[in-house]
C-alpha positions as CSV (number, residue, x, y, z in Angstrom):
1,X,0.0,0.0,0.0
2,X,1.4,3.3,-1.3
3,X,1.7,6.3,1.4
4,X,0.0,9.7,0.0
5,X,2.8,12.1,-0.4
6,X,2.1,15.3,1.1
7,X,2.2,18.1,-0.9
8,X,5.6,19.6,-0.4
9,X,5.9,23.7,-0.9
10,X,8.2,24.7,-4.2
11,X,9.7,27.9,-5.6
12,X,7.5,28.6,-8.5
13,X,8.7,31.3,-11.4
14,X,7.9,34.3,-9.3
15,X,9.3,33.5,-6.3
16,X,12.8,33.2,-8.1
17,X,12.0,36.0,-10.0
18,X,11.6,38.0,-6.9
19,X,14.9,36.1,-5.3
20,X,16.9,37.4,-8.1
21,X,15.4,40.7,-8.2
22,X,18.2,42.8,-6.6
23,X,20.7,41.6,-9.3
24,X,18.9,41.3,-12.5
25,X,16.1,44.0,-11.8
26,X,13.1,41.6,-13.7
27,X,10.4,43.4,-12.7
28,X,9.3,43.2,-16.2
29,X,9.5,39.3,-15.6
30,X,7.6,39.9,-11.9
31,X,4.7,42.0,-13.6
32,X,4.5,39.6,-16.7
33,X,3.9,36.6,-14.2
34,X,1.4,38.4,-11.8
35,X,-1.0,39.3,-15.1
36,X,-0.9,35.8,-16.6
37,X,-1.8,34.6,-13.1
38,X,1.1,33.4,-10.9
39,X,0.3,33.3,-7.4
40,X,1.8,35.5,-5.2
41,X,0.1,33.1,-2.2
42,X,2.2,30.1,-2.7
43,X,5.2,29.2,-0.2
44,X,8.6,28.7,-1.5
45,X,10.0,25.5,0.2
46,X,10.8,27.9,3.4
47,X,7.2,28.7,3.7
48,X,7.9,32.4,2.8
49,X,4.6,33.9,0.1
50,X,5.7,36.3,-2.3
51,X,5.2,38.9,0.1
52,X,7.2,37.9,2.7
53,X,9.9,36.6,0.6
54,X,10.1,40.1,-0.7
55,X,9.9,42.1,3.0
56,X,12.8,39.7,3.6
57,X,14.7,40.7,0.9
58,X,14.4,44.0,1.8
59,X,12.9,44.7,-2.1
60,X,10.2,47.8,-1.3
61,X,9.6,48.4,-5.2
62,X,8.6,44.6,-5.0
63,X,6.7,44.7,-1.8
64,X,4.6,47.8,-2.9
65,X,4.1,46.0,-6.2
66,X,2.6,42.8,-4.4
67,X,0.9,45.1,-2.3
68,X,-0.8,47.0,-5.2
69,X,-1.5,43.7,-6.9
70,X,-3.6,42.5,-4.1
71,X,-5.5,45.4,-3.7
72,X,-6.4,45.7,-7.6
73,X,-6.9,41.9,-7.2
74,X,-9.3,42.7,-4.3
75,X,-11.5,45.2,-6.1
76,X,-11.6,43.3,-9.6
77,X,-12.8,40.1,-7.2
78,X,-15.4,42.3,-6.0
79,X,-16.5,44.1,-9.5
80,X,-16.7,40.5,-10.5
81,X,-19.1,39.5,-7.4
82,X,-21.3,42.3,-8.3
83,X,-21.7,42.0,-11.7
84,X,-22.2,38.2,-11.0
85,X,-25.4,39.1,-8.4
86,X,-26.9,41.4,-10.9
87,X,-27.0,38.7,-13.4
88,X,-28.4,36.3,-11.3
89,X,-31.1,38.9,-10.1
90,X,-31.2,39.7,-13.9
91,X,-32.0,36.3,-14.6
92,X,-34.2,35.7,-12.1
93,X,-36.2,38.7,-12.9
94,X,-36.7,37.0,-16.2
95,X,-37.7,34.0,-14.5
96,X,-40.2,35.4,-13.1
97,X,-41.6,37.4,-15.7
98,X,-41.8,34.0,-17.6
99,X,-43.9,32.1,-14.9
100,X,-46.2,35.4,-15.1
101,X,-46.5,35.0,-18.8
102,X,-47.5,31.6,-18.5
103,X,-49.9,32.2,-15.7
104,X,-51.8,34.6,-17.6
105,X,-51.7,32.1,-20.8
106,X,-53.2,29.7,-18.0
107,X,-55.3,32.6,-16.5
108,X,-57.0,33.3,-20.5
109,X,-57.6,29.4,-21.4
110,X,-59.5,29.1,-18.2
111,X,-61.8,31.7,-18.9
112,X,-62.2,30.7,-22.0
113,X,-63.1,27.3,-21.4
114,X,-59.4,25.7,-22.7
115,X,-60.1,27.4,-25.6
116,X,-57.4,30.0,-26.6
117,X,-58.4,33.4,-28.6
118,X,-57.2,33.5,-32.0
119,X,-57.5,36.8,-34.1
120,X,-59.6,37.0,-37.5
């Protein structure tokens, strides 16, 4: 019987973008990974985020870019949320306007005997 391997923490792209900041100044490299999606969350192998790895480093362009990342992460996430609710209320609204169509449809037949009105 095989043991489940716990998921070990890795450097990913950014985080050794970040470690070789001071020397190669990437910050193109560090701002082309956090728009396609790298994950300033992860841990290195040390447990150190983005972040932290950066306060340590004593990088404050890095550290204020993180910290301006999150925060326009942050409001997108909640744009997002909101446009999300209005189309659900949207389309419950249509729902609803739906069910009252048929009801009336329902409503007409009934009076009608089950006979629907047709137009000459």
């Amino acid at each position: 019987m095989q043991k489940k391997k716990k998921k070990k923490n890795k450097d990913t792209p950014l985080h050794v973008a970040i470690a070789t900041f001071k020397t190669s100044k990437n910050a193109e490299i560090v701002n082309f990974l956090l728009a396609n999606g790298a994950d300033p969350s992860l841990q290195t192998k040390r447990g150190y985020n983005a972040l932290m790895q950066s306060v340590l480093l004593n990088q404050v362009e890095l550290v204020q870019k993180l910290l301006d990342f999150d925060s326009e992460k942050k409001e997108m996430d909640e744009v997002l949320k909101i446009v999300r609710e209005e189309k659900e209320e949207a389309g419950q609204g249509n729902h609803v306007k739906q069910l009252k169509n048929e009801n009336a449809t329902k409503t007409m037949k009934g009076a009608n005997n089950g006979r629907q009105l047709t137009s000459t």
